[in-house]
Kinemage of the C-alpha trace (Angstrom):
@kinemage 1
@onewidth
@group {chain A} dominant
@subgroup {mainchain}
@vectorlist {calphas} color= white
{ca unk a 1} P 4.484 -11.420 -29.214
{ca unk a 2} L 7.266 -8.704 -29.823
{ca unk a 3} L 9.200 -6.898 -27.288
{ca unk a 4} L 6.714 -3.682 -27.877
{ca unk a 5} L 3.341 -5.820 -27.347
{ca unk a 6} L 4.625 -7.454 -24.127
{ca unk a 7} L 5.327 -4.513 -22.426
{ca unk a 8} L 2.062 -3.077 -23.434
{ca unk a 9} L 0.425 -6.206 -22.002
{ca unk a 10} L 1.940 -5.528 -18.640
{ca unk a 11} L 1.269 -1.919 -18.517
{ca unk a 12} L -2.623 -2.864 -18.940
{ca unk a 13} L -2.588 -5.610 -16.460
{ca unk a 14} L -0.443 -3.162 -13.980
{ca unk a 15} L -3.064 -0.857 -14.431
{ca unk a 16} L -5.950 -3.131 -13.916
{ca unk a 17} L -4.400 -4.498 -10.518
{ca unk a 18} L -4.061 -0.908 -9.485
{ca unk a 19} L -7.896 0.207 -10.234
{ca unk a 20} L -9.091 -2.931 -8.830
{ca unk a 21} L -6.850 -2.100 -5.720
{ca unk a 22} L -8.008 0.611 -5.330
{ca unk a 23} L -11.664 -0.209 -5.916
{ca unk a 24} L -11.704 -2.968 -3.429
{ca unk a 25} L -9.656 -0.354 -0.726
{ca unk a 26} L -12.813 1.768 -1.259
{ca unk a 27} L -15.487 -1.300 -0.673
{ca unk a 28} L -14.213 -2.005 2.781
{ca unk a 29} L -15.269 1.210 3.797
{ca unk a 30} L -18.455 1.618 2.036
{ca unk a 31} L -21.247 1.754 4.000
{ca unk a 32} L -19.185 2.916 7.241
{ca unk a 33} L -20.803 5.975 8.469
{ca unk a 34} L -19.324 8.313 10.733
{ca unk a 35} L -21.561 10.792 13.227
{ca unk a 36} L -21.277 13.101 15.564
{ca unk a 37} L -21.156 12.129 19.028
{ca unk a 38} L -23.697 14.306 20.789
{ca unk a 39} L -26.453 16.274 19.614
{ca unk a 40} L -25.221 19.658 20.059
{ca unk a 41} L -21.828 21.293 19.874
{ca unk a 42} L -20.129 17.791 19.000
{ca unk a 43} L -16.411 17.255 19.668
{ca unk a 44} L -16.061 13.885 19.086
{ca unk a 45} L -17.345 11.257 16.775
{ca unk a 46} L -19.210 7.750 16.306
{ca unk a 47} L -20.625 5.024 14.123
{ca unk a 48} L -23.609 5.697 12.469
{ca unk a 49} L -24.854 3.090 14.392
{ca unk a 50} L -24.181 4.000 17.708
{ca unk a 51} L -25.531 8.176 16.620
{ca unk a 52} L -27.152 9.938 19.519
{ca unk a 53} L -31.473 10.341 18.929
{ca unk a 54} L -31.366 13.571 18.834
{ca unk a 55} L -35.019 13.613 17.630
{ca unk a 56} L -36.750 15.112 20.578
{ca unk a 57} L -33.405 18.113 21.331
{ca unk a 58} L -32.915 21.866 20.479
{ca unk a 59} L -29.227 22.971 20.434
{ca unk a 60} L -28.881 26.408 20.066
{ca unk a 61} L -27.191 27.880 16.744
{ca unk a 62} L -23.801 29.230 18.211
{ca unk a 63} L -20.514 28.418 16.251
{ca unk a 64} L -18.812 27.068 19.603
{ca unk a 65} L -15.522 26.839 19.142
{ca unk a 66} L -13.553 23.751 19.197
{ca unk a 67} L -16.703 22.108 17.990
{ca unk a 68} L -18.043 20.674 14.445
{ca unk a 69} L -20.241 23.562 14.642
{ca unk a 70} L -20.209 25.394 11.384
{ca unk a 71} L -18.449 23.559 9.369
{ca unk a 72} L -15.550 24.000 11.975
{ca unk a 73} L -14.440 19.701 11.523
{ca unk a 74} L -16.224 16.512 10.483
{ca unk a 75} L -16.770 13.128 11.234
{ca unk a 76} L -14.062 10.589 8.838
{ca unk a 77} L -13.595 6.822 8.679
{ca unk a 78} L -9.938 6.988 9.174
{ca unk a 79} L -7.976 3.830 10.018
{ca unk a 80} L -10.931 1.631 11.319
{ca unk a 81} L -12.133 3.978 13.515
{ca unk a 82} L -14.365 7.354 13.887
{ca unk a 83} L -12.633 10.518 14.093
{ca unk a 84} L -12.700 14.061 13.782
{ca unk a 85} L -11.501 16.013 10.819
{ca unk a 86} L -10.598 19.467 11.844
{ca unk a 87} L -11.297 21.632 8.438
């Protein structure tokens, strides 16, 4: 293999590593679902799992702020945890 074909070789594999990096970075997190907290005028988040039933409550529609109301922040896996995402 010449010079030209080697280094080719390597820029594919470099790539490869990179994509599957990258791929497996985003299959850790899959499946991790972030909530809000309470039913109405949210300030924090949780898991998925651990979501409030808010089935049976009526929150009013006010944009309180310092909320997630109204698009206001959102819920994020960031660094193994829950948090809010101020927007």
């Amino acid at each position: 293999m010449n010079k030209r074909g080697l280094i080719g070789f390597l820029v594919v594999v470099v790539v490869l590593l990179v994509v599957g990096f990258i791929w497996f970075i985003g299959e850790l997190d899959d499946g991790v679902e972030c909530v809000p907290a309470s039913c109405c005028h949210a300030t924090e988040c949780v898991l998925g799992v651990d979501a409030p039933d808010c089935d049976s409550v009526a929150c009013t529609m006010n944009c309180e702020p310092g909320t997630l109301d109204c698009g206001q922040g959102g819920c994020e896996y960031v660094d193994g945890e829950c948090e809010v995402v101020w927007g």
